[in-house]
Every structure is written in structure tokens, then in C-alpha cells.
C-alpha positions as CSV (number, residue, x, y, z in Angstrom):
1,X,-21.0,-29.9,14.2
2,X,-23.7,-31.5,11.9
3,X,-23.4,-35.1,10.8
4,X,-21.2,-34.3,7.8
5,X,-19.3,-37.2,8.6
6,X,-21.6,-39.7,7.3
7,X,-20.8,-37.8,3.6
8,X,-17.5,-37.4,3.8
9,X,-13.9,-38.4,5.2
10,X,-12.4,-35.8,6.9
11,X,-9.3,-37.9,7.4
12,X,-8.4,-38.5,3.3
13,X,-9.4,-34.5,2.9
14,X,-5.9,-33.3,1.0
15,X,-7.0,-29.6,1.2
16,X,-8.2,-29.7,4.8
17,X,-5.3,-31.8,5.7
18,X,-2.7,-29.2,4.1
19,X,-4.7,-26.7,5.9
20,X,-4.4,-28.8,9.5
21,X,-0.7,-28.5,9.1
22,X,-0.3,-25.0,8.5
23,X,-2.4,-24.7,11.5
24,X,-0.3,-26.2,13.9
25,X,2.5,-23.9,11.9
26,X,0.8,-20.9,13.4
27,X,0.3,-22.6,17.1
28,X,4.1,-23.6,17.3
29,X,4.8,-19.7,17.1
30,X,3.0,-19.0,20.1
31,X,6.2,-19.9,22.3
32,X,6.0,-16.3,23.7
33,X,2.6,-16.4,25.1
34,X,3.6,-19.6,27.1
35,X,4.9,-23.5,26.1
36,X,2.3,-24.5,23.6
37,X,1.8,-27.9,25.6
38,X,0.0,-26.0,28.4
39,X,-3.0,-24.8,25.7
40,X,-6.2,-26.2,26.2
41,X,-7.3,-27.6,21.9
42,X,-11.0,-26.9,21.7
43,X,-12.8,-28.0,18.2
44,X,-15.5,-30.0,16.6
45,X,-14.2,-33.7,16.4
46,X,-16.6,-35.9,14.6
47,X,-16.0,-39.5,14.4
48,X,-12.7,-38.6,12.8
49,X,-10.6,-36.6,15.0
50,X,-7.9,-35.7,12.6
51,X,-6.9,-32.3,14.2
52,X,-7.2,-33.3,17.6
53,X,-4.5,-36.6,16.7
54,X,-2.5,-33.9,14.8
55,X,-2.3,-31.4,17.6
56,X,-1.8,-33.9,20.4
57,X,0.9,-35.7,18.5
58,X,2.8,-32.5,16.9
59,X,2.5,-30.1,19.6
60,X,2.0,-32.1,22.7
61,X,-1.1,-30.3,23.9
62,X,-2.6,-32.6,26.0
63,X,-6.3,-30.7,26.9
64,X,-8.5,-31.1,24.6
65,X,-12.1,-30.6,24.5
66,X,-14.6,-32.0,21.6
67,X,-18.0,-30.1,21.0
68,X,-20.7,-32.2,19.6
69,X,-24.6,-31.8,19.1
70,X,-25.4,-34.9,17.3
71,X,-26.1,-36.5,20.1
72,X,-27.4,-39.9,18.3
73,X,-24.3,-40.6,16.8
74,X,-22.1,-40.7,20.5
75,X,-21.9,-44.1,20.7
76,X,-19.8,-44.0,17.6
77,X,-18.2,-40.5,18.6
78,X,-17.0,-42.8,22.0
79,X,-16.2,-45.9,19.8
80,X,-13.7,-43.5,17.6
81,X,-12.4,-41.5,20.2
82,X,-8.5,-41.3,20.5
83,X,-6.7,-40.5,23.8
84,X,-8.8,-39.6,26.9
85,X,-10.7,-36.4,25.3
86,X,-13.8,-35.3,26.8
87,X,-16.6,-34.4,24.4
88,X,-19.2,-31.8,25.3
89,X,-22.3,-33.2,23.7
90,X,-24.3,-29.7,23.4
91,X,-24.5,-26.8,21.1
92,X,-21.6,-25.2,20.7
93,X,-23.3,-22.0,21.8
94,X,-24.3,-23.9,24.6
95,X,-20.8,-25.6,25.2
96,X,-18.5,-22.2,25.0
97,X,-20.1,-20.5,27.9
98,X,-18.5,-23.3,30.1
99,X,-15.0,-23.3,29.0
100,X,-12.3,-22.7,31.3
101,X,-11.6,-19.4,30.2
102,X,-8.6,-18.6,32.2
103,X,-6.7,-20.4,30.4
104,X,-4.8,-19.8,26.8
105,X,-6.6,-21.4,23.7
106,X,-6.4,-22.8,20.4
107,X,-10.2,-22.9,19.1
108,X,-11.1,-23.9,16.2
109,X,-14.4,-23.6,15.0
110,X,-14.6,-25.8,12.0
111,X,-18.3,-25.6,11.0
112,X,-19.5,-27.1,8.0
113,X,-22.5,-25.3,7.5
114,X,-22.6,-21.6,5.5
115,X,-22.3,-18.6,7.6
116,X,-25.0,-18.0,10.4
117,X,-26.4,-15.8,13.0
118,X,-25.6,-18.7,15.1
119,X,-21.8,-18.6,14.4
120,X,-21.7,-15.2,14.5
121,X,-22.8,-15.8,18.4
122,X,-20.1,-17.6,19.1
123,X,-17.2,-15.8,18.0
124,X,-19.2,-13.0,20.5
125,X,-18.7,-16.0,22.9
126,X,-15.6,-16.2,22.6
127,X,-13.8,-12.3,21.7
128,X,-16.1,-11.8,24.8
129,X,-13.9,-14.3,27.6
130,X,-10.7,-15.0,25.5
131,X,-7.5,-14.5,27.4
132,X,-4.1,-12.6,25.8
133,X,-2.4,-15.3,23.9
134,X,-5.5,-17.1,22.9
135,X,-6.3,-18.3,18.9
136,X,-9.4,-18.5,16.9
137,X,-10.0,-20.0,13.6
138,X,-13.4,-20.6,12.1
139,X,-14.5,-22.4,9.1
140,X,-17.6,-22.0,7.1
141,X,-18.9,-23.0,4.1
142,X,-19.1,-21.1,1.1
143,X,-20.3,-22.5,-2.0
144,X,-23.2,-20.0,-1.6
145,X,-25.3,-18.6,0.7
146,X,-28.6,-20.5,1.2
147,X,-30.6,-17.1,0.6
148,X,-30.0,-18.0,-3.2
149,X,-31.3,-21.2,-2.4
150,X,-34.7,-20.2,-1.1
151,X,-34.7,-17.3,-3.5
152,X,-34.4,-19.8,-6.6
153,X,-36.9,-21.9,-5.0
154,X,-39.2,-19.0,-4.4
155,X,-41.5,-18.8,-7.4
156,X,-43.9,-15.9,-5.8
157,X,-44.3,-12.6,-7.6
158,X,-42.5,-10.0,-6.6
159,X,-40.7,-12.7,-3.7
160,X,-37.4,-11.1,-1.9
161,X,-34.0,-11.3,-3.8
162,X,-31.1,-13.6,-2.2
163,X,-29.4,-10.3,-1.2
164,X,-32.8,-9.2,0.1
165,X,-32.8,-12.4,2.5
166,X,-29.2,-12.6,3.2
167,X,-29.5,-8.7,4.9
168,X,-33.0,-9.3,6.6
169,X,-31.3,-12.8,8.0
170,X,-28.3,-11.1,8.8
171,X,-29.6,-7.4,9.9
172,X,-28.1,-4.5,7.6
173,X,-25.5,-3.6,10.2
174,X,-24.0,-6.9,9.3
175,X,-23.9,-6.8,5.7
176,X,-21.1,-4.9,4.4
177,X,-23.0,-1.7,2.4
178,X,-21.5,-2.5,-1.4
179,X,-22.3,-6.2,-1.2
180,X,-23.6,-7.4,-4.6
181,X,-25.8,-10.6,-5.1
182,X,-22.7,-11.9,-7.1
183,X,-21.0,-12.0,-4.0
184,X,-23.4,-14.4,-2.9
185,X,-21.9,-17.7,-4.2
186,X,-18.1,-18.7,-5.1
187,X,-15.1,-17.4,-3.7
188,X,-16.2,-14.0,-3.4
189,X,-18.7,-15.3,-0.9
190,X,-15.8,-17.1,0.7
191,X,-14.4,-13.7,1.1
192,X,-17.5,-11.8,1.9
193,X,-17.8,-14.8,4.7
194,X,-14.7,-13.6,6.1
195,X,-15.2,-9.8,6.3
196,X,-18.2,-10.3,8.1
197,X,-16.9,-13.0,10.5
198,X,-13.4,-10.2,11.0
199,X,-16.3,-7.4,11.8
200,X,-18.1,-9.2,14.5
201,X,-15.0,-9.4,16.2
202,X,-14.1,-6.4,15.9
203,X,-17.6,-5.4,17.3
204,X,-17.2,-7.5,20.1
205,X,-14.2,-6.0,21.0
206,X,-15.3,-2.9,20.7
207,X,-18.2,-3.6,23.0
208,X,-15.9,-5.2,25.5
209,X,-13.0,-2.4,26.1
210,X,-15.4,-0.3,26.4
211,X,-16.1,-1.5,30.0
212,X,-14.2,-1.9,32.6
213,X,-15.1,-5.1,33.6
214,X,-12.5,-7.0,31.5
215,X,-8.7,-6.2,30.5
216,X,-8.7,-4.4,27.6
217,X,-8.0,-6.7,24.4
218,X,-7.0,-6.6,20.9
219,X,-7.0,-8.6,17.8
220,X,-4.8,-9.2,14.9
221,X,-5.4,-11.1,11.9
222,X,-3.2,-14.2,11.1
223,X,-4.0,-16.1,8.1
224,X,-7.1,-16.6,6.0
225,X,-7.4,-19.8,3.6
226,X,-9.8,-21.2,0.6
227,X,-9.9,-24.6,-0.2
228,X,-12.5,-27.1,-2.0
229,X,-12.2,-30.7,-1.1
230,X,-15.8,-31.2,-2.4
231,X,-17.5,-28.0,-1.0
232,X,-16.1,-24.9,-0.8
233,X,-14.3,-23.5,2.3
234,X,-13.4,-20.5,4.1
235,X,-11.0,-20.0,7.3
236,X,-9.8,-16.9,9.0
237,X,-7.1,-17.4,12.4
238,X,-6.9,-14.6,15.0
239,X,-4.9,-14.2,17.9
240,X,-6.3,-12.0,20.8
241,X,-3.9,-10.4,22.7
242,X,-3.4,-7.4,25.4
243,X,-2.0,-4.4,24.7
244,X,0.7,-4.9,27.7
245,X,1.5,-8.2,25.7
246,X,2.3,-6.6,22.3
247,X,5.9,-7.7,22.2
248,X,5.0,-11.1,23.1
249,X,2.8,-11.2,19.9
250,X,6.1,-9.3,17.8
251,X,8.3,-12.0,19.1
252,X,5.9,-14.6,17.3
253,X,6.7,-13.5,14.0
254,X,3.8,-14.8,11.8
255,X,4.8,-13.0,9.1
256,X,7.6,-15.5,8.3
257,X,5.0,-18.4,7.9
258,X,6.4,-19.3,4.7
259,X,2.9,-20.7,3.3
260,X,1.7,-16.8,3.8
261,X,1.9,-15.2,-0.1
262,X,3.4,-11.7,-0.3
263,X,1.9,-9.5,-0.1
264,X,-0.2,-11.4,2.4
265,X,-3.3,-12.5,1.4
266,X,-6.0,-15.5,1.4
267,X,-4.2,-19.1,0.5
268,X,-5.9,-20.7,-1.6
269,X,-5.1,-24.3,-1.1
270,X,-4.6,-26.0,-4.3
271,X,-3.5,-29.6,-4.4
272,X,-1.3,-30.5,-7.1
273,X,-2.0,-33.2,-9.0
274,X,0.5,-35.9,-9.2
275,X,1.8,-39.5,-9.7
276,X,3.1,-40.8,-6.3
277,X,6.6,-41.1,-9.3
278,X,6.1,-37.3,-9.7
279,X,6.1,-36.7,-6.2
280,X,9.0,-38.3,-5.2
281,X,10.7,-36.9,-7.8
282,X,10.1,-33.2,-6.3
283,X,10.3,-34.1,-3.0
284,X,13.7,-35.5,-3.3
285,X,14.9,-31.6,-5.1
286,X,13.1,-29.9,-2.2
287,X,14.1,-27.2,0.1
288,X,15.7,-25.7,-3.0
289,X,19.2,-24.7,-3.0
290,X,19.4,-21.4,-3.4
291,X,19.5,-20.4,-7.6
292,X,19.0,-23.8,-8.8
293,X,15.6,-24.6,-10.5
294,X,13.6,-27.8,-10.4
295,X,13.9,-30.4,-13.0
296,X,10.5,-31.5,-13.6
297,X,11.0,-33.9,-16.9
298,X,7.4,-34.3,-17.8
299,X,5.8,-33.2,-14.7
300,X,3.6,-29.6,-15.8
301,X,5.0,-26.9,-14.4
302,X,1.9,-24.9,-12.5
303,X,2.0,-28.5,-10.6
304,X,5.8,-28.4,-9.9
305,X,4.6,-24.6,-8.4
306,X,1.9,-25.5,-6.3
307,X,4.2,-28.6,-5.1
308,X,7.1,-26.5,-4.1
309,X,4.8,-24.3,-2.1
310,X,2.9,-26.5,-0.4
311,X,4.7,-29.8,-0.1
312,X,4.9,-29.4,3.9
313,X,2.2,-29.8,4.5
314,X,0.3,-31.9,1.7
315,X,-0.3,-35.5,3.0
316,X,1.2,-38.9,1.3
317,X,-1.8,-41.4,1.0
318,X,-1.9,-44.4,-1.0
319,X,-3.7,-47.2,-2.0
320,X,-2.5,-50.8,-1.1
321,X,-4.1,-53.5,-3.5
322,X,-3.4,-56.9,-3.2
């Protein structure tokens, strides 16, 4: 975790805090792997601590573990710290090593940097130790890579393209073949972020049932999300699980999230934007009985949509003036 937090607050994030929520959609499903309360919550708290709060005080998880490497600001980190969580103040490649692996998980590793060898690491970290029943989300950045940073920058003749750098920093057995430097910034980096993250676990698994060391393991995809609160951001959540535990993982049934699109696909979390009026006046027509339609009066309609899809999960914040 970098020191983002003295840029931004994480807490007043609509986008992330939608995204939060649906999070702790897909851990409530993991009743078949075990009560929910006995998972150990692993992520990157900052000074804010806005998904720790949220998982402690929806699901009841009560472990929880905060990685942090900026190790100047921990006197504040300590100052801002709810509940009694212990923060590792290393690297997180440092830090995941030494997690109590056998035990189930919910990590999430929100970074807010773009996509890096680094990162890569520690999802290898992780695929490599993670017991059956244990999730993963990850969160980069994906405005655009920073190989079309230095390229720009680089005024030198004949100097290497951005998709030059991006496959020498990466190596070309990382780089999916038909990437194009377009995919390099935008949303189709965002998704170009997430094959890549999905293939190194899918290496790493490879790598690991291929000993006999370890119980054999699996992975399966659960949601992906896009969302811009400021910067671009990318998220994919995976459950690993064993193939004598395959029923356990039918029985959780994420295909009924009902934030998931059909068919499913990224989410791209889209705010509506609306008078706290406007959004009373939805809320109060919502769930929606079945073949009845909203009445919106002059609310637009693409912001009625978005509201009737997300309204779960988007937050109510307001401002008190005196």
C-alpha cells in the first residue's frame, strides 16, 4: 500500500464503496466452506479502514490482518485504527509468506499502483499456500500502463515503444501474444490487467499440482469489476478450492449474485447521478414488483437504470451545513 491516502478518501469513494458491498455479497456465500465468522480478512488498510469496518461489522469476521509498507505514516495508521487489528508493517511480499495459511481467507489485494512484476509475485504467494475455500481479489490501476509514460517521455531516436517496455518489463510469456499498444491505456488495459493477473494464477497452479507436495487445487473465477472514482480501477475475485470440495463451491451459487450481468461479464460500476430528492424517490419504488415499471417524473432514465441495479450497494452521504 503506497501513501495514496494523503490524495484521496477512500471512505467518501462511491464506486469503491459500491464495490466494498458487493464484496461482502460474494463472502456471505461462502457458508459451505465454513461460518464466514471463522475467516481470517487480510488487506491493505491505510489510515481509512473502510473494508476492514465493513467486513467486521457485516459479516462478523473478527481476524483481521492489515499490511502496510509506509512505515512513516504508523503513528497515524495506530491513531486511525478500529477494533484490535494487527498491522504488518512490511511489504506485502514480505508480509504473505507469514500468514497463517491453514486457515480459510478473504484477501484482498487492493493496490493502487498499475500492474507489476511485484504483484504478480504475490498472487504466486498466495495460489502457492491458499487452502480450499479461500478468496482472492486484487485491485490495480489502470488508467495506463507507465511504459506509455516513459515511452512519451523518451525523446531518443529509435527509443523502445510502450508495448516494447511493457513485454521486456513483463517478459513475453506474460504478455498475452495479440496485445496492441491501444490496449495500453483505458479500459481495455483494465481488461488486459485482468487476463494477465487470471494467467499467473493459473500458472501457479499449474506449477503447484504438479507436485505432490501440496493437495491438488483449483480456481474459478467470480466477478471482475471497473470503476473510476478519480483513477481508473480494475478487480478480479477468485475462489480456490479442491477438487474433493467441488460441491461445496456449487452449493455457493455465485451465479445468482444479482449485481453479476448476463451473460456474465466485467461490472462496470457506474454511479448514478442524483438529487438526495431523486433518490428517495427510487428507493422508496425498489425491489420492483414484478411487471410494474418505475415512475421517474423528471429523473433521466439511464440514471433510474443504473439506480435500480445498483442501489444495494451505493452509499447515502450527505452534507450537513449549518
Amino acid at each position: 500500500m503506497t501513501a495514496s491516502f494523503k490524495k484521496i478518501d477512500y471512505s467518501l469513494r462511491p464506486a469503491k464503496h459500491a464495490e466494498r458491498r458487493m464484496l461482502c455479497d460474494v463472502f456471505r456465500r461462502l457458508r459451505p466452506f465454513g461460518r464466514v465468522e471463522e475467516y481470517v480478512y487480510v488487506g491493505f488498510g491505510s489510515v481509512w479502514f473502510s473494508d476492514f469496518t465493513l467486513v467486521h461489522r457485516s459479516l462478523g469476521i473478527k481476524d483481521m490482518i492489515s499490511i502496510e509498507q509506509v512505515e512513516t505514516a504508523q503513528a497515524r495508521i495506530e491513531d486511525n485504527k478500529p477494533f484490535r487489528i494487527p498491522v504488518d508493517y512490511r511489504k506485502s511480499k514480505e508480509a504473505l509468506p507469514d500468514l497463517d495459511w491453514s486457515r480459510k481467507q478473504f484477501l484482498w489485494l487492493d493496490y493502487d499502483d498499475q500492474l507489476s512484476t511485484d504483484m504478480l509475485q504475490d498472487l504466486r504467494t498466495v495460489v502457492r499456500r491458499a487452502s480450499s475455500g479461500t478468496v482472492l481479489s486484487v485491485s490495480v490501476q489502470c488508467a495506463k500502463a507507465s511504459q506509455t509514460t516513459e515511452a512519451e517521455e523518451d525523446k531518443t531516436p529509435e527509443a523502445p515503444t510502450a508495448l516494447e517496455r511493457f513485454v521486456a518489463a513483463f517478459g513475453r510469456a506474460r504478455v498475452p501474444p495479440a496485445t496492441k499498444p491501444d490496449q495500453l491505456f483505458g479500459w481495455p488495459f483494465g481488461a488486459l490487467c485482468r487476463e494477465m493477473l487470471l494467467q499467473e494464477i493459473d500458472a501457479e497452479i499449474a506449477i503447484r499440482n504438479s507436485g505432490h507436495a501440496l493437495a491438488e487445487m483449483r480456481s474459478k473465477l467470480i466477478c471482475e469489476f471497473e470503476y473510476e472514482d478519480g483513477a481508473k480501477m480494475t478487480t478480479i475475485t477468485v475462489i480456490f478450492y479442491s477438487p474433493e470440495e467441488k460441491n461445496l463451491l456449487e452449493q455457493c451459487h455465485f451465479e445468482g449474485l444479482d449485481f453479476l450481468p448476463e451473460p456474465i461479464s466485467a461490472v462496470r460500476i457506474n454511479v448514478p447521478k442524483l438529487t438526495a430528492r431523486e433518490f428517495k424517490k427510487l428507493e422508496s419504488q425498489l425491489p420492483l414488483a414484478q411487471g410494474s415499471e418505475l415512475v421517474l417524473g423528471t429523473i433521466p432514465v439511464s440514471e433510474a437504470r443504473q439506480f435500480a441495479k445498483m442501489y444495494r450497494y451505493l452509499p447515502n452521504f450527505a452534507v450537513l451545513e449549518g
